[in-house]
TIDREN-396822 format. One record per atom (N, C-alpha, C, CB): residue in one letter; x, y, z. Coordinates in steps of 0.1 Angstrom, whole numbers, padded with zeros to 4 digits, always signed. Glycine has a CB too. Layout:
aXYZ/...
END
This chain:
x+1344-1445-1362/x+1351-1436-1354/x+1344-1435-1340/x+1352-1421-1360/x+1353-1437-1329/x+1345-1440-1321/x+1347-1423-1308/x+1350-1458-1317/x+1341-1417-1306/x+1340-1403-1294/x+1341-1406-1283/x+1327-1395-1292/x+1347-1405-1275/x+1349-1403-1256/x+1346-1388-1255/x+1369-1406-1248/x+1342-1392-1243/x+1335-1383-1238/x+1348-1379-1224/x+1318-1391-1233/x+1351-1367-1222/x+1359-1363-1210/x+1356-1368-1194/x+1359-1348-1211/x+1358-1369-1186/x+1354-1374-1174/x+1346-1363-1170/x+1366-1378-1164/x+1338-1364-1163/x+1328-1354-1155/x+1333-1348-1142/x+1316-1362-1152/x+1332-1335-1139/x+1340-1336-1124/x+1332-1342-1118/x+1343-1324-1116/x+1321-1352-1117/x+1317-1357-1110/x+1323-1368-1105/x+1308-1358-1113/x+1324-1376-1119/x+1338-1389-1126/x+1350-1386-1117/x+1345-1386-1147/x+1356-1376-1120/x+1369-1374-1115/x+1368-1375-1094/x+1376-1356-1124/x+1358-1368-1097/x+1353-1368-1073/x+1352-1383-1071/x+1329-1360-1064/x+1343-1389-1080/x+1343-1403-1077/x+1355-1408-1076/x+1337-1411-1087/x+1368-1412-1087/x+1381-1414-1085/x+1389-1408-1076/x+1387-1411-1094/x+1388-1400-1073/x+1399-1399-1057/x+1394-1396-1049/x+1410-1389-1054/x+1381-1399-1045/x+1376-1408-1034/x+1380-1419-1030/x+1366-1412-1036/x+1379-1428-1040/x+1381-1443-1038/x+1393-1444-1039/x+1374-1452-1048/x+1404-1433-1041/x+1416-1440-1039/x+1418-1443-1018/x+1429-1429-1048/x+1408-1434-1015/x+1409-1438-1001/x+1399-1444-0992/x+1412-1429-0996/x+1393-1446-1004/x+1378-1452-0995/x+1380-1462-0988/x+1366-1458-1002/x+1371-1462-0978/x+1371-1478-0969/x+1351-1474-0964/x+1389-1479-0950/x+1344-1489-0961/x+1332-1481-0961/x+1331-1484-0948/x+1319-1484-0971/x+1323-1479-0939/x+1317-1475-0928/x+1309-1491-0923/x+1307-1461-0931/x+1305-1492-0933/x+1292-1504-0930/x+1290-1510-0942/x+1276-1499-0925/x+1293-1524-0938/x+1292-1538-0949/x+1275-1541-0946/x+1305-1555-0943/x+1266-1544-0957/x+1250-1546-0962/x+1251-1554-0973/x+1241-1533-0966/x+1241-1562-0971/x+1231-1570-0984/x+1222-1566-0984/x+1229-1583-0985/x+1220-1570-0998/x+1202-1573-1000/x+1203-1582-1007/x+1190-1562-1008/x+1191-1587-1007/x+1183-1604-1011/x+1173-1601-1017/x+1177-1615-1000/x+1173-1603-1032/x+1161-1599-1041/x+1155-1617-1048/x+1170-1585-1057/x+1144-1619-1040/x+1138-1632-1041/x+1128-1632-1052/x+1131-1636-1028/x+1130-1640-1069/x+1123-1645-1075/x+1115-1657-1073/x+1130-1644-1083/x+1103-1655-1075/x+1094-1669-1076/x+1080-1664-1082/x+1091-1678-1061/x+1080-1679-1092/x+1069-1678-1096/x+1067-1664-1106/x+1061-1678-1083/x+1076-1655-1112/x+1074-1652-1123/x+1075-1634-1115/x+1060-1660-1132/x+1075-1633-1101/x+1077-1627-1088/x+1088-1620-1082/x+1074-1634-1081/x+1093-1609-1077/x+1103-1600-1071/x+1101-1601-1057/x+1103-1586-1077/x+1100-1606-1049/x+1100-1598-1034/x+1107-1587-1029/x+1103-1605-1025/x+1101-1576-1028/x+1104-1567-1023/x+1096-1560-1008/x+1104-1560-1034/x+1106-1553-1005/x+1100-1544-0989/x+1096-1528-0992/x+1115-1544-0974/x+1084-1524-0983/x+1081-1509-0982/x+1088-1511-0967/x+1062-1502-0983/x+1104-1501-0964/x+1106-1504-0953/x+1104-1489-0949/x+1119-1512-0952/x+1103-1494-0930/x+1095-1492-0920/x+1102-1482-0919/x+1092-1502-0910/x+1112-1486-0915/x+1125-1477-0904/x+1138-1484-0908/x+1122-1479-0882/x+1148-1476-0900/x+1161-1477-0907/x+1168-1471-0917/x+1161-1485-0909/x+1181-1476-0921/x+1182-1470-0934/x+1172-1472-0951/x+1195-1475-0935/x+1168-1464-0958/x+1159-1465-0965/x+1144-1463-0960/x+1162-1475-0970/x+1142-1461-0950/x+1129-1456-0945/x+1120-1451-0951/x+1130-1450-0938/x+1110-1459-0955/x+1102-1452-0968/x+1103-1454-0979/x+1103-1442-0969/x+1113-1458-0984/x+1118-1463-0992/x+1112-1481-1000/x+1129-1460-0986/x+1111-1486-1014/x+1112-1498-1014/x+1122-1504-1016/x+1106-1502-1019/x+1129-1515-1015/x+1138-1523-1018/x+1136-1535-1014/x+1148-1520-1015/x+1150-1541-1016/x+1150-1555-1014/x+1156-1558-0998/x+1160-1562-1027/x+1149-1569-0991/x+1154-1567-0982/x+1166-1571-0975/x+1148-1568-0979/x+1175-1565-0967/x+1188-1569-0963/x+1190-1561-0950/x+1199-1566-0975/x+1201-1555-0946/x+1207-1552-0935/x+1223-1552-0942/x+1204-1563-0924/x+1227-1547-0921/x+1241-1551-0919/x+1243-1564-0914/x+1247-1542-0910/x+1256-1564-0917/x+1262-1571-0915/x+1269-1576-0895/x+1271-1567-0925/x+1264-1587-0889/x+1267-1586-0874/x+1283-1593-0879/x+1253-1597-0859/x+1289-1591-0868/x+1300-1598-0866/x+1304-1612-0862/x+1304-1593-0859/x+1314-1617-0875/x+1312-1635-0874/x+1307-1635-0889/x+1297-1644-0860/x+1296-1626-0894/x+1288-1634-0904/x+1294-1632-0917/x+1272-1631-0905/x+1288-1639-0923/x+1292-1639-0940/x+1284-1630-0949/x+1290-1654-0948/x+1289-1622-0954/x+1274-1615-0967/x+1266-1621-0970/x+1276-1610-0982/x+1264-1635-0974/x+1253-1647-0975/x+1247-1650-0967/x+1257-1658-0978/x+1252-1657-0953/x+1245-1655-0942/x+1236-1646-0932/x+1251-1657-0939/x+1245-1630-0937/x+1233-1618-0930/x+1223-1619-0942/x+1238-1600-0927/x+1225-1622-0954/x+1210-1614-0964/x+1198-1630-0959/x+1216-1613-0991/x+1207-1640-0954/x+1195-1648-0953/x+1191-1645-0941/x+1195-1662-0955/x+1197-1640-0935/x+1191-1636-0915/x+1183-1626-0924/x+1206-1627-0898/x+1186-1613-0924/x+1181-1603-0928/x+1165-1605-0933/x+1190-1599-0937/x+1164-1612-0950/x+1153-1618-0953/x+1143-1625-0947/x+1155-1623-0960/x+1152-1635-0933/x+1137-1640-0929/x+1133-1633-0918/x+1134-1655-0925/x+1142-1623-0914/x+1137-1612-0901/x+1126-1601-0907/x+1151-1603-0894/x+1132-1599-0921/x+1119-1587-0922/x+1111-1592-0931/x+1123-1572-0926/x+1106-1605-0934/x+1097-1608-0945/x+1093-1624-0938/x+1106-1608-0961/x+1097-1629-0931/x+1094-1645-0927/x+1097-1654-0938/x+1080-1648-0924/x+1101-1651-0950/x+1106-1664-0961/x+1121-1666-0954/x+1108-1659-0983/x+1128-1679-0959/x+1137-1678-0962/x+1140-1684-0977/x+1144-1682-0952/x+1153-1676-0984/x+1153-1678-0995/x+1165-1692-0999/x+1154-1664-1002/x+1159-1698-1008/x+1164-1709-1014/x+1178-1704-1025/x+1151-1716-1022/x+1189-1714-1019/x+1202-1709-1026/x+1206-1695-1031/x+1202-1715-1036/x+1207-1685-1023/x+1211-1673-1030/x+1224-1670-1038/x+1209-1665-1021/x+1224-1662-1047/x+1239-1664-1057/x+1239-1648-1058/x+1238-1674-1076/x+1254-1648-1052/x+1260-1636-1056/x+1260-1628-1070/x+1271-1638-1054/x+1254-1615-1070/x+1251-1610-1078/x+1255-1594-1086/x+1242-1612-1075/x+1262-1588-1076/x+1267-1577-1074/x+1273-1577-1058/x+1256-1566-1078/x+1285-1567-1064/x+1293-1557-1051/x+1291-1543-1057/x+1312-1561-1048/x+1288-1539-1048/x+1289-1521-1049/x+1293-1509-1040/x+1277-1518-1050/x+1299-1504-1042/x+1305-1500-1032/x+1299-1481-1038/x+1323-1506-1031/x+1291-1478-1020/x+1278-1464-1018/x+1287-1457-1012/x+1263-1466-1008/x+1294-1446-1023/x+1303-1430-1016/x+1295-1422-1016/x+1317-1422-1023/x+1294-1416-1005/x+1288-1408-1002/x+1295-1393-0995/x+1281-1416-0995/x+1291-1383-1002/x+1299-1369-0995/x+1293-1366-0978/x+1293-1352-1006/x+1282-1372-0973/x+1277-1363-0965/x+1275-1377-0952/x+1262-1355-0972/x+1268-1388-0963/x+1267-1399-0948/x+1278-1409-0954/x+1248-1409-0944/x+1272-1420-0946/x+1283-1433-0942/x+1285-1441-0953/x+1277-1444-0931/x+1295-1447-0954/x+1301-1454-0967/x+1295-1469-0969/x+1318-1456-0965/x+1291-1472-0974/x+1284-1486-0976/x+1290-1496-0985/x+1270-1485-0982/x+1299-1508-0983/x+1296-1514-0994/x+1284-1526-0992/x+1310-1519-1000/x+1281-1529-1010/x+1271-1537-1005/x+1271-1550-1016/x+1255-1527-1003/x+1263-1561-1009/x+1263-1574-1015/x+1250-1572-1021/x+1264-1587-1004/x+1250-1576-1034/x+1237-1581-1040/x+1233-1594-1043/x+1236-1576-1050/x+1226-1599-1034/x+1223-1617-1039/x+1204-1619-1047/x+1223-1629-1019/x+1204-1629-1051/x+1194-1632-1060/x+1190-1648-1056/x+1199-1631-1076/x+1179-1651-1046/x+1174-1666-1050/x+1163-1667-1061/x+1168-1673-1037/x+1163-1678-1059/x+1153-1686-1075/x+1143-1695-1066/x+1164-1699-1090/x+1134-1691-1057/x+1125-1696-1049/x+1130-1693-1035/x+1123-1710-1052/x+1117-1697-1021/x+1122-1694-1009/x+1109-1703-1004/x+1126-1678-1004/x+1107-1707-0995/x+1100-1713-0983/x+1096-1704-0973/x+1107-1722-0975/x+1082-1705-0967/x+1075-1697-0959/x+1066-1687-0964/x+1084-1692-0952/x+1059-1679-0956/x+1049-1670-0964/x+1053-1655-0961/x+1032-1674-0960/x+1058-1647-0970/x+1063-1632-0967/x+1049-1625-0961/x+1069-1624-0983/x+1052-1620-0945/x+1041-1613-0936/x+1051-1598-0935/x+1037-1622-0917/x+1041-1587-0930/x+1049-1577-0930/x+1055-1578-0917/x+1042-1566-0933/x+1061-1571-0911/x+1072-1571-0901/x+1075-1557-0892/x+1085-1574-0908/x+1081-1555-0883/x+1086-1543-0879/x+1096-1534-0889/x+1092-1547-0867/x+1102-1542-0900/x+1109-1533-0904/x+1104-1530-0917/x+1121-1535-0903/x+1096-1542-0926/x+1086-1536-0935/x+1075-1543-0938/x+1090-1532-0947/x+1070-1540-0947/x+1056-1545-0953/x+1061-1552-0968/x+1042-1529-0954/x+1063-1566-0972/x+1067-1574-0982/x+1055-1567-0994/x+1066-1591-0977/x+1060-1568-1008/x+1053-1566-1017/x+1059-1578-1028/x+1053-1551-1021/x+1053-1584-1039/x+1060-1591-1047/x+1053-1582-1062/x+1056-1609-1044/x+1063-1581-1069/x+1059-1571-1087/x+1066-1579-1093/x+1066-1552-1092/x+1061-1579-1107/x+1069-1583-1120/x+1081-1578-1120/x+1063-1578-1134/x+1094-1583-1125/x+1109-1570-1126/x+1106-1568-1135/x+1126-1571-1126/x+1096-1567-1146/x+1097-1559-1156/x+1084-1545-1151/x+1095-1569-1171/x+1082-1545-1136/x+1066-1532-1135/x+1077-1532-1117/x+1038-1541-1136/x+1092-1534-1117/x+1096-1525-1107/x+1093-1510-1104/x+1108-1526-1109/x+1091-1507-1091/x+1085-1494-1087/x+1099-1485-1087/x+1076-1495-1071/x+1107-1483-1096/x+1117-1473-1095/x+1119-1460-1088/x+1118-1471-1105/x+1107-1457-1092/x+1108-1439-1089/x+1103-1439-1072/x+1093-1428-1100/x+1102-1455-1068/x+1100-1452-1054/x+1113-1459-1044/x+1084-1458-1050/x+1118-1460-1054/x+1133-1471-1046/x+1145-1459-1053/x+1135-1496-1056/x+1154-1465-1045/x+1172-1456-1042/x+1171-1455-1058/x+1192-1468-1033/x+1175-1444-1059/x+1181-1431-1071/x+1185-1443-1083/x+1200-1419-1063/x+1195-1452-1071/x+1213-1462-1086/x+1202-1472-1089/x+1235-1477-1075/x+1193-1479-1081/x+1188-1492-1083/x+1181-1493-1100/x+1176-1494-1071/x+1181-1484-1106/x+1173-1483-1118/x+1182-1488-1128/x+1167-1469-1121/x+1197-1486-1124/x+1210-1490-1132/x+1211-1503-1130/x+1222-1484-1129/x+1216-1507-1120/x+1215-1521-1118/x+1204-1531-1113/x+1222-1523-1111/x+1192-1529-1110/x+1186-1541-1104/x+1180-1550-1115/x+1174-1536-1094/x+1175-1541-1124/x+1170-1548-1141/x+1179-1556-1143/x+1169-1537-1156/x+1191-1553-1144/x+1204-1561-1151/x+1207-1576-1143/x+1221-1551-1150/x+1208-1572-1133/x+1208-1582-1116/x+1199-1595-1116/x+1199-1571-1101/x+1184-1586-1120/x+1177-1600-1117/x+1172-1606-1134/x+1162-1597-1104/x+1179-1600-1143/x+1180-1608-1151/x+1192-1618-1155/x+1178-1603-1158/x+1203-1614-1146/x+1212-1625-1144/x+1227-1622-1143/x+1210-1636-1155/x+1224-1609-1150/x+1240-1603-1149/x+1248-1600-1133/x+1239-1587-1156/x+1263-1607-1137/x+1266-1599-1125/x+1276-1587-1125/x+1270-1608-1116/x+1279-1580-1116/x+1277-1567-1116/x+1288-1560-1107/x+1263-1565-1110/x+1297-1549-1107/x+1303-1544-1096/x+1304-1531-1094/x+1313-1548-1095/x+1302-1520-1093/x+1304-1507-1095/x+1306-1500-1084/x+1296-1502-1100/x+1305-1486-1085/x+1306-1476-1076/x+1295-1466-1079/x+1321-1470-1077/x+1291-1460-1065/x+1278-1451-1071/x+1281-1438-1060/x+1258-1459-1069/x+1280-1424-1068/x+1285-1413-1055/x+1275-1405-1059/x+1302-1404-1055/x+1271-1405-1042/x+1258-1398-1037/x+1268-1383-1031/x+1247-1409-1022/x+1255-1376-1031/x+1260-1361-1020/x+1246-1362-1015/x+1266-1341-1029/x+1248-1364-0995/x+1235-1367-0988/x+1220-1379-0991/x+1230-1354-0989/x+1225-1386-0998/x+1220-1395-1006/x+1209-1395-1021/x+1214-1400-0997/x+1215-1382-1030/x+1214-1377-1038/x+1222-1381-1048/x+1214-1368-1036/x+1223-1393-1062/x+1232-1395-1066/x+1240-1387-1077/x+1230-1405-1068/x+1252-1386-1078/x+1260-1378-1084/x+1263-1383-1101/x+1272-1377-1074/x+1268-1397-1091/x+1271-1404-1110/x+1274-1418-1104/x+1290-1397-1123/x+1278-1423-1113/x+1282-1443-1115/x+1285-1453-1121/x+1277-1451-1114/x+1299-1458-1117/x+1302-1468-1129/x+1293-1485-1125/x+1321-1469-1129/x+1292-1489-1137/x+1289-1500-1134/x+1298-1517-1144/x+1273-1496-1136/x+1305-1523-1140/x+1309-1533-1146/x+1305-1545-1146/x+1319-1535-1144/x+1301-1555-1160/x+1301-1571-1156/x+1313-1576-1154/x+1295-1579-1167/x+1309-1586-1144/x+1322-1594-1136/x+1314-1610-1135/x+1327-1586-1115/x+1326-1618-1130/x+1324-1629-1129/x+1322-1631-1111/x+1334-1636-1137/x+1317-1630-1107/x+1319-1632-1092/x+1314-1648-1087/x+1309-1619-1083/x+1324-1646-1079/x+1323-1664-1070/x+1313-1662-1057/x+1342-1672-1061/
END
């Protein structure tokens, strides 16, 4: 016998949201494996400030989600990464700030030596001794899953960048 659980009014805010969502600002991130290794950023300034993650940006105009996470990555870390594969879409509702959706990519090596930068200071951890409790609220849901290979699509609703709730689906993405 199997129990459902009722939607949450959280569940239900999430759903008619998105029946009108459109986001504000298209982002990646580029989460670089090597050597048994995560590259990740303590970033500086910007969005996430203080924050760790993987590093990415927006998106300039012209470019491809593939093409900013590799601009992105060698602007704030000096690698660039080797073949990155789409790994998640996610799309960041938010009650208070700007609507994000975002690209998650994954390479499997990169070239150059990660220096820190104006926008952060590179770190490389095991993904199994990720610093969670110091990175965004969702990432704990998906990044484990991500860089072990799954891919990924969901929705995550923040109030002021406080998360509320989140679905998360495996997909096949091209």
């Amino acid at each position: 016998m199997t129990i459902t659980q009722p939607p949450s009014d959280q569940d239900q805010q999430l759903e008619k949201l998105l029946e009108t969502w459109s986001p504000d600002l298209i982002g990646t991130l580029l989460f670089v494996l090597d050597d048994g290794q995560v590259l990740l950023i303590h970033k500086k300034r910007g969005h996430g400030a203080g924050l760790i993650n993987g590093p990415g940006g927006k998106l300039e105009s012209g470019e491809t989600p593939l093409q900013c996470a590799i601009r992105e990555t060698q602007e704030e870390t000096g690698v660039t990464a080797i073949d990155p594969e789409l790994k998640g879409t996610f799309k960041f509702v938010d009650l208070v700030q700007r609507q994000w959706l975002g690209y998650i990519f994954v390479a499997h090596g990169c070239t150059g030596t990660a220096v820190e930068t104006a926008e952060g200071a590179p770190l490389w951890v095991s993904p199994d001794q990720l610093p969670l409790t110091r990175m965004w609220p969702d990432d704990r849901f998906w990044l484990p899953r991500v860089l072990a290979g799954e891919q990924l699509e969901g929705e995550f609703l923040f109030d002021d960048g406080r998360l509320l709730t989140h679905r998360l689906r495996r997909v096949e993405l091209r």
